[in-house]
MARSE-747273 format. One record per residue: residue number from 1; residue in one letter; chain; x, y, z of N, C-alpha, C, O in turn. Coordinates in Angstrom, 3 decimals. Example, Ala and Ser with C-alpha at 12.3 -4.5 7.8 and 13.67 -1.06 7.14 Angstrom:
BEGIN
> n res chain nxx nyy nzz caxx cayy cazz cxx cyy czz oxx oyy ozz
> 1 A A 13.190 -5.690 7.800 12.300 -4.500 7.800 13.200 -3.300 7.800 14.236 -3.319 8.465
> 2 S A 12.850 -2.250 7.080 13.670 -1.060 7.140 12.900 0.030 7.870 13.409 1.138 8.039
This chain:
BEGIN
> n res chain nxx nyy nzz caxx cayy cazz cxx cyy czz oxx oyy ozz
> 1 X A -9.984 -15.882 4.664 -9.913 -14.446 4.456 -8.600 -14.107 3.750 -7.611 -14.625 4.269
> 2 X A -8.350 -13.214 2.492 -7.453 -12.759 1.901 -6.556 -11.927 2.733 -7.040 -11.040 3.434
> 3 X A -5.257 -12.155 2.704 -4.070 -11.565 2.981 -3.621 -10.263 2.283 -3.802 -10.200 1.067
> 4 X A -3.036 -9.182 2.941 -3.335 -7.893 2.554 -1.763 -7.991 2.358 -1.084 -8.756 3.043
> 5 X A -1.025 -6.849 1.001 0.048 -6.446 1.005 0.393 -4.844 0.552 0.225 -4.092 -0.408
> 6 X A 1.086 -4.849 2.124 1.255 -2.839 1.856 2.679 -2.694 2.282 3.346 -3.059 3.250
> 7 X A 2.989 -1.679 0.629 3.840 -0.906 0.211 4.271 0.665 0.846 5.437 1.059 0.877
> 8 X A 2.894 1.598 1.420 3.761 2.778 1.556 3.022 3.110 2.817 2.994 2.434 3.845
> 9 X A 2.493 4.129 2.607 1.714 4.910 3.906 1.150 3.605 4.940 0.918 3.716 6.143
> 10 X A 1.012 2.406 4.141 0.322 1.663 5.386 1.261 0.830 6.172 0.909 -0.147 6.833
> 11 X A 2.402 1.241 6.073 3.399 0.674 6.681 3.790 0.841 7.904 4.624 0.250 8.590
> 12 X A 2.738 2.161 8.200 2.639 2.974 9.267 2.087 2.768 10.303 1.070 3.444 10.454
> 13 X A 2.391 1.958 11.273 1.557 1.417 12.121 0.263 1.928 12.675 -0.888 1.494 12.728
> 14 X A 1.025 3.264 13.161 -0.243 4.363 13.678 -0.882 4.277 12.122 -1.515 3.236 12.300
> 15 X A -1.089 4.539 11.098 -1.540 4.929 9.684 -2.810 4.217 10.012 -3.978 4.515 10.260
> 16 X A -1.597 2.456 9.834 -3.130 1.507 9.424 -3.672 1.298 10.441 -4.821 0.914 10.218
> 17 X A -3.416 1.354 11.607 -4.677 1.226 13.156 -5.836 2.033 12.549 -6.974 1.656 12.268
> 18 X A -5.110 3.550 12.385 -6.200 4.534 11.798 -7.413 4.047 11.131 -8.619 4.257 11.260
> 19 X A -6.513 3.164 10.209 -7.437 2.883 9.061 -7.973 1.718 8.925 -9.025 1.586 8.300
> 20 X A -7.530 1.005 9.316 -8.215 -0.413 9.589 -9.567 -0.564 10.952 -10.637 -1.158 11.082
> 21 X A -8.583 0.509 11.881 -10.227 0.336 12.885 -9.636 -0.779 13.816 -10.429 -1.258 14.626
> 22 X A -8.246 -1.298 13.811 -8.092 -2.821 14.655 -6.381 -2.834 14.393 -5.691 -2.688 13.384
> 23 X A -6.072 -3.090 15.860 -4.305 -3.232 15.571 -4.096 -4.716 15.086 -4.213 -5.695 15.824
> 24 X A -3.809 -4.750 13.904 -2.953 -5.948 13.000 -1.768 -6.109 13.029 -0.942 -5.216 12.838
> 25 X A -1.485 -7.465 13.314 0.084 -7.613 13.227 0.387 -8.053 12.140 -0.379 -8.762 11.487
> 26 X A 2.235 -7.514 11.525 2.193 -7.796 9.775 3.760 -8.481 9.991 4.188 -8.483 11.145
> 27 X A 4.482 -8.967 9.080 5.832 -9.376 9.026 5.960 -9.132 7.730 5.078 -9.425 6.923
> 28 X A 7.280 -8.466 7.352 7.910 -8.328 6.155 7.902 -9.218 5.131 7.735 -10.435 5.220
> 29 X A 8.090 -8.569 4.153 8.063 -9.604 2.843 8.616 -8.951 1.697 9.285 -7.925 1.816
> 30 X A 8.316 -9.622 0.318 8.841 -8.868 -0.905 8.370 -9.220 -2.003 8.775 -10.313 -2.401
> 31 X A 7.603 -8.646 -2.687 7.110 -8.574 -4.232 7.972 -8.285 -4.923 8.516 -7.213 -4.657
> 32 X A 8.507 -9.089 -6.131 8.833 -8.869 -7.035 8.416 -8.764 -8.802 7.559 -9.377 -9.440
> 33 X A 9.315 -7.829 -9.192 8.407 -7.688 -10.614 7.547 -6.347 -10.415 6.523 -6.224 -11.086
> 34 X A 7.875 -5.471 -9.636 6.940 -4.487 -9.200 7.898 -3.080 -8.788 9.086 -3.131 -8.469
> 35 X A 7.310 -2.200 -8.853 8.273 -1.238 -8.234 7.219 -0.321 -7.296 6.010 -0.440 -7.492
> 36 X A 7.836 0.794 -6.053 6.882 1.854 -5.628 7.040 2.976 -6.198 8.249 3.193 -6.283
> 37 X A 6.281 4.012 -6.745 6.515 4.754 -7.676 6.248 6.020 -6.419 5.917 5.805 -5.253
> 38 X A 6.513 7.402 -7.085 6.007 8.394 -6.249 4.612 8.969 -7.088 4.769 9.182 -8.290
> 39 X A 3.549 9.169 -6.621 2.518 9.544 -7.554 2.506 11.347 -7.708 2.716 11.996 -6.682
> 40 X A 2.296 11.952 -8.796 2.936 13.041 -8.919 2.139 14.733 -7.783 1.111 15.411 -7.791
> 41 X A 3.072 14.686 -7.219 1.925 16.068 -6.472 2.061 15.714 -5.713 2.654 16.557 -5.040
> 42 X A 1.787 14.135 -4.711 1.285 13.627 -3.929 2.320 13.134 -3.015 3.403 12.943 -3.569
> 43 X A 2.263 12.836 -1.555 3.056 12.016 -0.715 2.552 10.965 -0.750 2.815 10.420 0.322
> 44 X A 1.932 10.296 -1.392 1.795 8.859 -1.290 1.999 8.179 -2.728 1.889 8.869 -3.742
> 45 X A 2.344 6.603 -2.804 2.841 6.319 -3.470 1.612 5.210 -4.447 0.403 5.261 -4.222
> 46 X A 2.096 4.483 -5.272 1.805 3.666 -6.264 2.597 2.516 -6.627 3.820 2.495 -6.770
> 47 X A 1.380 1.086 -6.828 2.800 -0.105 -7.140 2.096 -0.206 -8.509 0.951 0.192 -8.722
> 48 X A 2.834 -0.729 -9.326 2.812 -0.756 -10.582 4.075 -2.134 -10.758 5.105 -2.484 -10.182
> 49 X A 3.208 -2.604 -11.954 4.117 -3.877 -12.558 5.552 -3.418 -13.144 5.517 -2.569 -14.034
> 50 X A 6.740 -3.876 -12.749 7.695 -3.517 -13.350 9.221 -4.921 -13.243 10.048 -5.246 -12.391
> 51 X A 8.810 -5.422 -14.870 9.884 -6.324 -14.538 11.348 -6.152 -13.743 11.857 -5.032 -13.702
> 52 X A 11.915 -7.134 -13.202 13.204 -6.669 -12.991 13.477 -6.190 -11.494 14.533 -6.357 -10.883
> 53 X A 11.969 -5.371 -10.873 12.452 -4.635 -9.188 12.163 -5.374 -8.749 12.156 -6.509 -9.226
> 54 X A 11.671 -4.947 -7.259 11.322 -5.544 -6.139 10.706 -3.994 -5.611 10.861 -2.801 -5.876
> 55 X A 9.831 -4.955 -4.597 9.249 -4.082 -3.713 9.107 -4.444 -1.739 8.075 -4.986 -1.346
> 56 X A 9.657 -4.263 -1.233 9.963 -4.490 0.474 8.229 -3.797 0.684 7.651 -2.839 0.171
> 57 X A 7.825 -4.849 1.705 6.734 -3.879 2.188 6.307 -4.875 3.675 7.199 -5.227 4.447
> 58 X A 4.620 -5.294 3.942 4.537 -5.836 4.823 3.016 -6.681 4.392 2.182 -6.226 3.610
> 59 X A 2.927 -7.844 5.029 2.113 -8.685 4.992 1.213 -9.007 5.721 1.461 -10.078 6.276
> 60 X A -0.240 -8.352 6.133 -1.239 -8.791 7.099 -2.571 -10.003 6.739 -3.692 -9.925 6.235
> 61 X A -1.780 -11.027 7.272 -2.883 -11.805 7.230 -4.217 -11.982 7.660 -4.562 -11.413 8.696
> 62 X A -5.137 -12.777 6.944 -6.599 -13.240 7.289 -6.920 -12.117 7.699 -7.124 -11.993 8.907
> 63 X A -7.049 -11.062 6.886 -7.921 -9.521 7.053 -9.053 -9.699 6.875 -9.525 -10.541 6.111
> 64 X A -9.905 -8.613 7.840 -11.268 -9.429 8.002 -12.206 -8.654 6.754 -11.638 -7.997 5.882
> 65 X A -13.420 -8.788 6.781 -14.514 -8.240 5.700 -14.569 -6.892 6.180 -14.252 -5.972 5.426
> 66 X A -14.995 -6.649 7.537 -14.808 -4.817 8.154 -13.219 -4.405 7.810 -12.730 -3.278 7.892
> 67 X A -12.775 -5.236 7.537 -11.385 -4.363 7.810 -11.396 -4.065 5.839 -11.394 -2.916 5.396
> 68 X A -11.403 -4.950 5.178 -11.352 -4.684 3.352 -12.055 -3.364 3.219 -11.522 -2.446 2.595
> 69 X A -13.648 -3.190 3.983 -14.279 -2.326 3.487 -13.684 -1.085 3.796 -13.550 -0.239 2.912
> 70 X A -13.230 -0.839 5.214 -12.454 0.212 5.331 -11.364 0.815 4.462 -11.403 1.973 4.047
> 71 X A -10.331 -0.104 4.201 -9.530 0.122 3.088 -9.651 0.695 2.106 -9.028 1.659 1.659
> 72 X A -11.247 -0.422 1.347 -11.564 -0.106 -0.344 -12.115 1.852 0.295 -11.353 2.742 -0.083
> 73 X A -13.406 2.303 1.211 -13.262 3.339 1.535 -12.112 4.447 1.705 -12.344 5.549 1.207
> 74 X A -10.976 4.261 2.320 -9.931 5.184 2.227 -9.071 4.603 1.197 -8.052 5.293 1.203
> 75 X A -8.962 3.665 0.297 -8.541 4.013 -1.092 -8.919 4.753 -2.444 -8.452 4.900 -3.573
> 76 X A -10.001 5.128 -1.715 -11.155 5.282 -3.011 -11.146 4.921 -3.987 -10.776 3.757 -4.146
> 77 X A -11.638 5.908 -5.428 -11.847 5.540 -6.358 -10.450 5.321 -7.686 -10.679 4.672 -8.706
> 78 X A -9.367 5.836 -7.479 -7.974 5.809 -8.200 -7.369 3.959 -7.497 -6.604 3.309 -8.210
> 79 X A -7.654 3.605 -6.663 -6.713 2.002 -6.880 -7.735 1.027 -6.738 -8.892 1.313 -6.429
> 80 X A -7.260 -0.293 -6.995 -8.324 -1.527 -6.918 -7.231 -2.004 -6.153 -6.032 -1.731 -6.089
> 81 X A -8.381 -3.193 -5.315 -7.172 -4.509 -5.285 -7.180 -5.612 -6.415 -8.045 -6.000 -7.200
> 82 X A -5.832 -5.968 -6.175 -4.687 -6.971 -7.465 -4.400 -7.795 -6.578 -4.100 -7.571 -5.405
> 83 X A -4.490 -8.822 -7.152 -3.689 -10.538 -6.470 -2.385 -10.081 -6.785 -2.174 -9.718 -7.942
> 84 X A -1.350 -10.035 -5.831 -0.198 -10.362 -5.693 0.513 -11.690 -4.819 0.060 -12.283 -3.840
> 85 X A 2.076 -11.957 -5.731 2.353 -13.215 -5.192 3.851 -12.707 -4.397 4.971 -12.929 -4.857
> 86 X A 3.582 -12.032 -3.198 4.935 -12.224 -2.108 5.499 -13.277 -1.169 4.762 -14.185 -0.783
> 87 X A 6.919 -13.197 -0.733 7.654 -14.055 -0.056 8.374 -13.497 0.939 9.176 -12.566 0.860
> 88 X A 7.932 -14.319 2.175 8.969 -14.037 3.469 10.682 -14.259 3.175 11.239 -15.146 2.527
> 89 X A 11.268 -13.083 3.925 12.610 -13.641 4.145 13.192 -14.860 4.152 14.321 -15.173 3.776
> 90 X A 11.975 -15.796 4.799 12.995 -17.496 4.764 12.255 -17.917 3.798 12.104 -19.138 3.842
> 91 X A 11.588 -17.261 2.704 11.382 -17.800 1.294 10.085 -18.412 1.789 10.184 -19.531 1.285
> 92 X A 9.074 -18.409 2.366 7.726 -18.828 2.323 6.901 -18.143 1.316 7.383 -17.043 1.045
> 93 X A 5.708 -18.442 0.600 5.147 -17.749 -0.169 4.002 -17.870 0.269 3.516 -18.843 0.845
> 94 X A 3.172 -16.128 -0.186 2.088 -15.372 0.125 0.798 -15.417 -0.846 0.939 -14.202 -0.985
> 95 X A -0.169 -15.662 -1.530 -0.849 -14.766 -2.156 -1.718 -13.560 -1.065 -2.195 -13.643 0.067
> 96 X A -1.598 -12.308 -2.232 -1.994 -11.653 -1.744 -2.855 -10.854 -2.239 -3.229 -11.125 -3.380
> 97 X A -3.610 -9.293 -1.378 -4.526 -8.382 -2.422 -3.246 -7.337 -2.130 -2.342 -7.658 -1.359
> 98 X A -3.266 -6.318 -2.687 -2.792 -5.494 -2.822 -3.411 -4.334 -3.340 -4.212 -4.611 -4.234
> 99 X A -3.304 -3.023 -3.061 -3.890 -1.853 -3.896 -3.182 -0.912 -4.791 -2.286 -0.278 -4.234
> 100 X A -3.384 -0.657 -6.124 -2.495 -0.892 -7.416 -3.680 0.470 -7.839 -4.781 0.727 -7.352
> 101 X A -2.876 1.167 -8.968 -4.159 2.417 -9.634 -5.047 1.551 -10.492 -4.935 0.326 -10.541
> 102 X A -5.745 2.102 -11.020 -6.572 2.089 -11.669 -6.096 2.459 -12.861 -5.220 3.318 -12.753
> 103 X A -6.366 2.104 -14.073 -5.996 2.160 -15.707 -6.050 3.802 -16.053 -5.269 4.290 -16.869
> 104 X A -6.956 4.523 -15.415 -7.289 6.021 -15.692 -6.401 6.967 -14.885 -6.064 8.093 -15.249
> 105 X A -6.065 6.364 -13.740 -5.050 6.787 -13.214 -3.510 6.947 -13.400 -2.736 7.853 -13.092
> 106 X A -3.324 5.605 -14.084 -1.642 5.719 -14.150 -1.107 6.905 -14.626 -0.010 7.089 -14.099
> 107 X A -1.481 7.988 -15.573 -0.689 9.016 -15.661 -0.472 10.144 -14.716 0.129 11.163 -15.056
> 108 X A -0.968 9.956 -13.518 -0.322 10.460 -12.268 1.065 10.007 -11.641 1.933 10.686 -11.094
> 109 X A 0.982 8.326 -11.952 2.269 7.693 -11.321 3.616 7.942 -12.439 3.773 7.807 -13.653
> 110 X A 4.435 8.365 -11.315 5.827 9.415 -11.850 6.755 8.229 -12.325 6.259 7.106 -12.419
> 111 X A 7.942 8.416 -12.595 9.125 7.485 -13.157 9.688 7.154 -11.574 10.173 6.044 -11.354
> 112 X A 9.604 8.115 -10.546 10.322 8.268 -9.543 9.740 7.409 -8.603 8.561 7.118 -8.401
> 113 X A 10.887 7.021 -8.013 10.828 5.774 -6.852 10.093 5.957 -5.749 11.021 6.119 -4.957
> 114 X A 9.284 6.037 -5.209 8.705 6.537 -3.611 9.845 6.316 -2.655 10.570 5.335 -2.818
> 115 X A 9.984 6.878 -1.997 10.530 6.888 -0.343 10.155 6.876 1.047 10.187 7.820 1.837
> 116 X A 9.735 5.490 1.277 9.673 5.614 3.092 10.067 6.528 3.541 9.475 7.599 3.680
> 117 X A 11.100 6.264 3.834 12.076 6.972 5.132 11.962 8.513 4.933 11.986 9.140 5.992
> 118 X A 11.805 9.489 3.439 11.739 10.500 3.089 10.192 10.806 3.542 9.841 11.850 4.093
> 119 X A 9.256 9.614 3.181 7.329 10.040 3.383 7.636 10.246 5.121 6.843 11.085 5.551
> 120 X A 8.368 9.826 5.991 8.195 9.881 7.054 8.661 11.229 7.782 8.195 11.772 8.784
> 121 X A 9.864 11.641 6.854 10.848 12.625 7.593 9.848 14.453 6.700 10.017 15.561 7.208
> 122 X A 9.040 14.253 5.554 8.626 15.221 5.293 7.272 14.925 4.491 6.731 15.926 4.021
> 123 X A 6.762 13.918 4.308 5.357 13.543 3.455 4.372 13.719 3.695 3.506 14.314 3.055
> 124 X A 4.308 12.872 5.371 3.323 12.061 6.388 2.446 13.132 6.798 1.222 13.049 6.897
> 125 X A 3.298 14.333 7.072 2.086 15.323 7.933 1.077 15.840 6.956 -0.134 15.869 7.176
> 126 X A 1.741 16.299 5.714 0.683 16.464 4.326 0.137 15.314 4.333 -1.088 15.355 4.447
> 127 X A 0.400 14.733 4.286 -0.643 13.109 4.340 -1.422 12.841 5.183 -2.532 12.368 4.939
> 128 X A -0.976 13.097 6.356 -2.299 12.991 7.138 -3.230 13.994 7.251 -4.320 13.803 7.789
> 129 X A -2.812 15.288 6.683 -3.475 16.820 7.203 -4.584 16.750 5.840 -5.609 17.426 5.921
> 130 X A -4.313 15.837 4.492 -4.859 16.270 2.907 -5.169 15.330 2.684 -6.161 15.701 2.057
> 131 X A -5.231 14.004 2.612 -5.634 13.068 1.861 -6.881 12.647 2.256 -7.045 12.475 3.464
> 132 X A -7.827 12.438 1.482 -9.002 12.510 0.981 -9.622 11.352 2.115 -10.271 11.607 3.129
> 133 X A -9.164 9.874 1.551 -9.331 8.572 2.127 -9.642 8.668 4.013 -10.132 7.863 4.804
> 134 X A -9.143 9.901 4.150 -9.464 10.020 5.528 -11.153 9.928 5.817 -11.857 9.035 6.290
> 135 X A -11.454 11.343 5.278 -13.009 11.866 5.893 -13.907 10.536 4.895 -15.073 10.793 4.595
> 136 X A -13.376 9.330 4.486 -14.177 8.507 3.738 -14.693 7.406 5.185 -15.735 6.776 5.363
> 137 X A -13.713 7.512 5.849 -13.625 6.251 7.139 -14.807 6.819 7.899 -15.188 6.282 8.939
């Protein structure tokens, strides 16, 4: 089973229980060559290829087939999953899926960096009260 890698809102423990349907345990990691963008309007974010960054996020392994479908459902139709290649802190390496926009989408994703710590302190409640991916589950 493919290994999952999340960047923003699903970092959220309560988030992804929500959304997965099953408490997963994840350990940190880091993509590089990538950045989190802020998508415009929106509290949630976007990874996009970008030589040069990095991206901190988290790593859930051997995700099951109920659990993908849930996902691809509350991602809808703006991201796919992308093979990404992350690494643990003591330098182990990951392949992974990841969820990335869609080609029709990118001109939503801003120049601007996303923010955890900011999605948490003022994003999250618009995020959980508006985003679509919910009533899809």
């Amino acid at each position: 089973m493919p290994h999952l890698f999340v960047y923003g809102t699903l970092m959220c423990d309560d988030i992804m229980f929500e959304v997965s349907g099953e408490m997963l345990s994840s350990e940190p990691v880091t993509l590089d060559d990538h950045s989190c963008r802020a998508v415009i309007q929106q509290p949630f974010p976007a990874l996009i290829s970008c030589p040069g960054e990095s991206v901190n996020g988290l790593l859930f392994r051997d995700v099951s087939k109920a659990v993908w479908q849930r996902l691809d459902r509350f991602e809808g139709v703006m991201y796919q999953r992308n093979e990404v290649n992350v690494y643990s802190p003591s330098g182990e390496n990951f392949s992974a899926l990841s969820y990335m926009p869609v080609p029709e989408y990118m001109a939503n994703v801003s120049d601007t960096r996303w923010d955890y710590n900011q999605f948490i302190a003022s994003g999250r409640v618009r995020f959980e009260s508006g985003y679509f991916g919910y009533d899809a589950l």
